[in-house]
C-alpha positions in Angstrom: -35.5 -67.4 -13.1 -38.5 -65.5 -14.3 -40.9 -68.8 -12.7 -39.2 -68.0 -9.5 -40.0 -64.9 -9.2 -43.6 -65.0 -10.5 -44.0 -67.5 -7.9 -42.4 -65.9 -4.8 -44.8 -62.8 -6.0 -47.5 -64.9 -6.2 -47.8 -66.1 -2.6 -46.9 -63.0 -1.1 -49.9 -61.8 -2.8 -51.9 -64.8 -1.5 -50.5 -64.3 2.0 -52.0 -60.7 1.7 -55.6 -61.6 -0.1 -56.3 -64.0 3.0 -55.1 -61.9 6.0 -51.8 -64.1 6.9 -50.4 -63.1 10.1 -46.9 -63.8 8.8 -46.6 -61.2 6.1 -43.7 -58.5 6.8 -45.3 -55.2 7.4 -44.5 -52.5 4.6 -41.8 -49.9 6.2 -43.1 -46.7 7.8 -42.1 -43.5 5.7 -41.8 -39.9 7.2 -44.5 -37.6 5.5 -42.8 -34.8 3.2 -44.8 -32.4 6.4 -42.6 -33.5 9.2 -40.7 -30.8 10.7 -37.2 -30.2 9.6 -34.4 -29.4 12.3 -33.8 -26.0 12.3 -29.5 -25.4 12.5 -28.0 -23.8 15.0 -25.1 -21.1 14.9 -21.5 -21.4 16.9 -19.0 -18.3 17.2 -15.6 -19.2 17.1 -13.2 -16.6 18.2 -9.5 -16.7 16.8 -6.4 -14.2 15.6 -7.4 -12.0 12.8 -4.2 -10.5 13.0 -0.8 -11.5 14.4 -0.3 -10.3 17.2 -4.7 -9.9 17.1 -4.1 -6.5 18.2 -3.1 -3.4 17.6 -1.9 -0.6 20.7 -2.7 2.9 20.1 -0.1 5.0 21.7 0.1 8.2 22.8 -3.7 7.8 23.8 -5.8 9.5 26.6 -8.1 8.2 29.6 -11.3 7.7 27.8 -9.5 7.1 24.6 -9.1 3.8 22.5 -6.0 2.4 24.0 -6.2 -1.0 22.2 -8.0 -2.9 19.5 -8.6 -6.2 19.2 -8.8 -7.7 15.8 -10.5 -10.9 16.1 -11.9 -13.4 13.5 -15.6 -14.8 14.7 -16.3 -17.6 12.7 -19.8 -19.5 12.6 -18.9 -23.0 13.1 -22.7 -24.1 13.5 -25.3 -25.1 11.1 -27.5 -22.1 10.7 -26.8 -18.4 10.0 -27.3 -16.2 12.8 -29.2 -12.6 12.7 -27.4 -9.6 13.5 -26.9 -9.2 17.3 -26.9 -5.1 17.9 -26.1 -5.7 21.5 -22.5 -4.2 22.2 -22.1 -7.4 24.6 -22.0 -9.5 21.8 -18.5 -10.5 22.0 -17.4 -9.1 24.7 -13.4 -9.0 25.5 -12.4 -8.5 29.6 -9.1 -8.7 31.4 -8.6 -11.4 33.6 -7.4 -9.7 36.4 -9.3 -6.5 36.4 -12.8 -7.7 34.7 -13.6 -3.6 34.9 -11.4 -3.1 32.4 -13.5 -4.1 29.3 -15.6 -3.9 26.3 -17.4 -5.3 23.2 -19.2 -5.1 19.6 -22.2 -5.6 17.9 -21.6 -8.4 15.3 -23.5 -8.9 11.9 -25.7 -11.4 10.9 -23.6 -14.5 10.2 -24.1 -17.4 7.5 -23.0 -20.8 8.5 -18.5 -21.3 7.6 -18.6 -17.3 7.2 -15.6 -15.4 9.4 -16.2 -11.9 9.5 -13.5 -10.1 11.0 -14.4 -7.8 14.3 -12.6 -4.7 15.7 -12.9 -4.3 19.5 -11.5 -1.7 21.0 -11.2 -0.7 25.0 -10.5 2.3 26.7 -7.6 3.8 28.2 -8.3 3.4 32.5 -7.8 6.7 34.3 -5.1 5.4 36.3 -2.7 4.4 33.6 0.0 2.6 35.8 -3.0 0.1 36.0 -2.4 -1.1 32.2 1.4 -1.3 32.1 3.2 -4.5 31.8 1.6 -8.2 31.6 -2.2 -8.8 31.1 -4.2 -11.8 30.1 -7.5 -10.5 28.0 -10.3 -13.0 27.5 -12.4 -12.9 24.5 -16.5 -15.0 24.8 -19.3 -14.4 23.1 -23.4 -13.6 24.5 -24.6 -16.5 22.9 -23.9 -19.1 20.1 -20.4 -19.3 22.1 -18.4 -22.1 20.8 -14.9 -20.9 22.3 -13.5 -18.6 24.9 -9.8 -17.5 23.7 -7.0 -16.1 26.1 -4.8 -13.3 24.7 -1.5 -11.9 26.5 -0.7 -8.7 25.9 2.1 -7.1 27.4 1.9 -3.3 27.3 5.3 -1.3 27.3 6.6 0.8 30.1 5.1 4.2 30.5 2.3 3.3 27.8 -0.4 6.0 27.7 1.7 8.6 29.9 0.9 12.2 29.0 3.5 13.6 27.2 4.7 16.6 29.2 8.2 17.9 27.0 8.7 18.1 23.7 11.2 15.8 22.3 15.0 17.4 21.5 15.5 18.2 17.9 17.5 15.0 16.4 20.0 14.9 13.9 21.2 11.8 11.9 24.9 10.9 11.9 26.4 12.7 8.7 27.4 10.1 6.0 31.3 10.1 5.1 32.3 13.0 2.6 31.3 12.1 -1.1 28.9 9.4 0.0 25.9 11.5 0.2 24.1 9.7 -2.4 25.9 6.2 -1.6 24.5 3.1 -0.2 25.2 4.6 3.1 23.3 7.2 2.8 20.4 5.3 2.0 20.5 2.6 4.7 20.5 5.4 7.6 17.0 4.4 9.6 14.1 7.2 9.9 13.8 8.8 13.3 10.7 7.9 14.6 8.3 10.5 15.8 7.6 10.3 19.7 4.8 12.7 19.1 3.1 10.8 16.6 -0.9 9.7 17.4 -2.7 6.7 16.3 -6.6 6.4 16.3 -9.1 4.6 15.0 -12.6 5.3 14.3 -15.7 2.9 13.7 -17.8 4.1 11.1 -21.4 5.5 13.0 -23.9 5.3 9.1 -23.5 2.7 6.7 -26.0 3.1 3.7 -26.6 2.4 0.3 -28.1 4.4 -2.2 -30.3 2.3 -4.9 -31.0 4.0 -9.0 -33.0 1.4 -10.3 -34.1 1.5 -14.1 -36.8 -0.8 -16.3 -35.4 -2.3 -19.0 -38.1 -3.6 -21.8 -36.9 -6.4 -23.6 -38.6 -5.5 -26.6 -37.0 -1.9 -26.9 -33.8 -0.7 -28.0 -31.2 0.9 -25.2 -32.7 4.6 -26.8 -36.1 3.5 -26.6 -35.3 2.9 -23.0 -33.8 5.9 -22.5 -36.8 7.7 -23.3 -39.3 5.7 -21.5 -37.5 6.2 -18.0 -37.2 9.7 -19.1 -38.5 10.7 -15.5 -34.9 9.6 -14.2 -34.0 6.7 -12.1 -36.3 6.1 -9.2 -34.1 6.7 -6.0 -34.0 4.0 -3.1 -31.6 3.5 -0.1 -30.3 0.6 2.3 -29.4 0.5 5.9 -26.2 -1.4 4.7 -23.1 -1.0 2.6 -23.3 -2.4 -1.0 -21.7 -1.1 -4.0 -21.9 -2.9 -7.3 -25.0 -3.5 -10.1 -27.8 -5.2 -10.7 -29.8 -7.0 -13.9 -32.9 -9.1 -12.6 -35.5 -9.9 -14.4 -38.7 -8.3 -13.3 -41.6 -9.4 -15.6 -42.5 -12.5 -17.7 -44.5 -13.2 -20.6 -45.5 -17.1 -19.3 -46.2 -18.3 -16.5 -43.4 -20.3 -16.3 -41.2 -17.4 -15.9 -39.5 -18.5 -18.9 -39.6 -15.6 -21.0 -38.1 -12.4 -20.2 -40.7 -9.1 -21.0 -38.7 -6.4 -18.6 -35.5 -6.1 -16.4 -35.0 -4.1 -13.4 -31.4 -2.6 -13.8 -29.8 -1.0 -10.5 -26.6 0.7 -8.9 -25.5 0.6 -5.5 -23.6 3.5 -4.5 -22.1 3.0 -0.5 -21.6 5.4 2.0 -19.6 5.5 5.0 -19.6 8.2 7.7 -17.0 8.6 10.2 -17.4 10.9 14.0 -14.2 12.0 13.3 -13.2 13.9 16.5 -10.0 15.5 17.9 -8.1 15.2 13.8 -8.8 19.5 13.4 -6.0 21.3 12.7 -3.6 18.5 13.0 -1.4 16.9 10.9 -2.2 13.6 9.0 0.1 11.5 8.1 -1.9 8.3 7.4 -4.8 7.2 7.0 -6.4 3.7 6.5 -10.0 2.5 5.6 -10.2 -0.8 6.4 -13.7 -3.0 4.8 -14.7 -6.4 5.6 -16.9 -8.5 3.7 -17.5 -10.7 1.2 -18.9 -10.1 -3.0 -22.1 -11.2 -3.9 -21.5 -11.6 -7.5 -17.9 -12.4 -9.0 -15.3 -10.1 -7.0 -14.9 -7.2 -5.5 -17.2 -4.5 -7.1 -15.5 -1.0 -6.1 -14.0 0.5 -9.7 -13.7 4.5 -7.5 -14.0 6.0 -3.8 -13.6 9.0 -2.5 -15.1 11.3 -0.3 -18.7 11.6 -0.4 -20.0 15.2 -2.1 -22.0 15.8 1.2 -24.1 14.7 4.4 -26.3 12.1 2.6 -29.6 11.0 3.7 -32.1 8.3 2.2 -33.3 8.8 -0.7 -30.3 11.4 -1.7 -28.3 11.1 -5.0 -24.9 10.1 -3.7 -21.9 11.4 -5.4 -18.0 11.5 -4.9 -16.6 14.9 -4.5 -14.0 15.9 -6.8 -11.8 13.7 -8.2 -12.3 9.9 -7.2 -9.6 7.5 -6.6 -9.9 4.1 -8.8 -8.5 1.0 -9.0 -7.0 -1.7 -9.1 -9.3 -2.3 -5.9 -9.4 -6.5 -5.4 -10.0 -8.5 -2.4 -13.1 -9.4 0.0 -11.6 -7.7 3.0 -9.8 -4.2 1.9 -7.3 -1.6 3.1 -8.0 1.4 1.0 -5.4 4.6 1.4 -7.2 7.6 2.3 -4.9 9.9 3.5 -5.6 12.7 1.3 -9.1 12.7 1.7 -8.3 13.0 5.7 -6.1 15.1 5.3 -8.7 18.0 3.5 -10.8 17.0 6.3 -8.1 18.4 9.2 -7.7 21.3 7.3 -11.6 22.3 6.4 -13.5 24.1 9.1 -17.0 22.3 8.2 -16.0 18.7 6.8 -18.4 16.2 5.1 -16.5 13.2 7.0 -18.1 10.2 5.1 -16.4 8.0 2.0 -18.3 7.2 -0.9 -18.1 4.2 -3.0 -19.4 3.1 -6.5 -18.9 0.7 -9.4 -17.9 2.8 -12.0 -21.4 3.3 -13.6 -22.6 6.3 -14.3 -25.4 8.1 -13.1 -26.9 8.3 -16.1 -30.1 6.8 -17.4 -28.6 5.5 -20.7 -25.6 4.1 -18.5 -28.0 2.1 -16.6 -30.0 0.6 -18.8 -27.1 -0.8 -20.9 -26.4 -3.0 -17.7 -26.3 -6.8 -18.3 -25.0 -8.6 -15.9 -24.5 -8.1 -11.8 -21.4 -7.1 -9.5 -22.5 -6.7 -5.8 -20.6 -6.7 -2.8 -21.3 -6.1 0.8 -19.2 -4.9 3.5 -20.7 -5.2 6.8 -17.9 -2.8 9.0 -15.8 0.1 8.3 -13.0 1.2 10.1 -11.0 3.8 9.8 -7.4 4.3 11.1 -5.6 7.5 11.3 -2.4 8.9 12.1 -1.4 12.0 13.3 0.5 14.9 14.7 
């Protein structure tokens, strides 16, 4: 066997030393330089929600008098930037293409599926939006989809409210049965007067205490040597959570560890809250989408922020915060007393704060070792009202 192929290597080489035409060519191989396709993203619109949207009435011409929660999902191969262009996706009704609107979207990795709040308008003439409509949801670019959705709007949907409604009183149980099963099954009475918005949050920001961490100095040691405080940084985006990256090495092969950077992220989240003064709350949601960084979702408290931040502030929560158990990538945090104070204060800071339980405290920070980072990449905030 070994003879054979000596042999059959032997008069290939032959072939080769004098110039034989019938030698096979060696194969063509692409140089590691040649250009690599670049991939491409592909929105895909579908239900978020079911039905994907939610009617807010009572409402007003000029009001939000629906919102679309949709689910755009990059079905391509490459991410796509953020697009800041309200036409984005862009939601119109069939019959009356006037009657429409759209939102920005955020950047986009490839099999990621964001969820998007659109919200139109009430029209002026309200008998316009009563009873069947056919809504149609595309996208500026990277459209891989249109989608259709029927919405059929009740009778008398966004009419002023002109009387107050008659005082109601529930059927009185049988005698002795206050407390029975009775009792308990009798339904609420709804509220006619009752008044849902919902606001899109206007800043998202982060505020950034990073620390250096020497690897061959104790936590005190530490403490002392960033004895000028944190040094104060801020995003354009909402992250809360912590980090420990290594910042210097001793080799060159970045083997050996000489210094960490350690980091919080405290988020912030301001709201234009209009028209909520002097009213009532009854409810109030904050709804966040997005997905952790680092393990799961990195909130531990929230509350409302201590005042108007801007970058490079200290962010803090006023009062008393409100803590966990706060899991999930896409969350639906209670806030109604916090929106509640703000109706009632004449001069509101109306922004939410968020952090990861750290304190802001030198020796806090350096005792970081590991990371917790999540991003949220829209806020929404849904009230109720009176």
């Amino acid at each position: 066997m070994r003879l054979g192929i000596f042999g059959n290597v032997a008069a290939v080489l032959l072939l080769v030393a004098f110039g034989a035409s019938s030698a096979t060519a060696a194969p063509s191989t692409v140089p590691d330089t040649a250009p690599q396709m670049v991939g491409v993203p592909s929105f895909i619109a579908s239900y978020h929600t079911t039905p994907p949207y939610v009617l807010v009435n009572p409402c007003s011409p000029g009001e939000a008098a629906i919102v679309f929660r949709i689910l755009v999902r990059n079905a391509g191969t490459g991410a796509s930037a953020a697009i800041n262009d309200y036409h984005a996706v862009w939601i119109q009704d069939v019959a009356n293409p006037s009657w429409s609107g759209g939102m920005t979207l955020p950047a986009i990795k490839a099999g990621d599926s964001p969820a998007v709040d659109v919200p139109l308008v009430a029209l002026k003439d309200t008998d316009k939006m009563q009873g069947h409509h056919n809504f149609k949801v595309t996208f500026e670019q990277f459209g891989g989809n249109t989608l259709q959705i029927p919405v059929d709007f009740p009778p008398a949907f966004c009419k002023p409210v002109t009387s107050v409604a008659p005082y109601s009183v529930a059927t009185a149980p049988p005698h002795g049965q206050e407390n029975s099963k009775y009792a308990q099954m009798q339904p609420p009475i709804p509220n006619p007067n009752l008044k849902t918005v919902v606001f899109g949050a206007d800043v998202l920001g982060s505020m950034v205490a990073d620390v250096y961490v020497w690897t061959d100095k104790s936590v005190v040691d530490n403490d002392y040597y960033n004895k000028d405080g944190p040094f104060v940084r801020d995003l354009l985006t909402l992250q809360i959570g912590h980090t420990h990256n290594a910042s210097l090495f001793r080799d060159q092969a970045h083997t050996q560890v000489s210094q960490y950077t350690n980091s919080i992220f405290r988020g912030y989240a301001h709201f234009p809250v209009t028209g909520i003064a002097g009213h009532t709350v009854t409810n109030a949601k904050l709804r966040l989408n997005g997905n952790p960084t680092y393990g799961t979702t990195c909130i531990a408290q929230y509350g409302g922020a201590d005042h108007v931040w801007n970058p490079g502030d200290k962010l803090f929560i006023a009062g008393t915060a409100i803590s966990g158990p706060i899991v999930g990538q896409d969350l639906t945090l209670d806030v109604t007393s916090i929106v509640q104070s703000w109706a009632k204060s004449s001069n509101p800071v109306t922004a939410f704060a968020f952090t990861d339980g750290v304190p802001f405290a030198i020796y806090n920070i350096v005792a970081i070792s590991d990371s917790c980072m999540t991003s949220f990449n829209q806020a929404v905030l849904d009230v109720t009202y009176l």
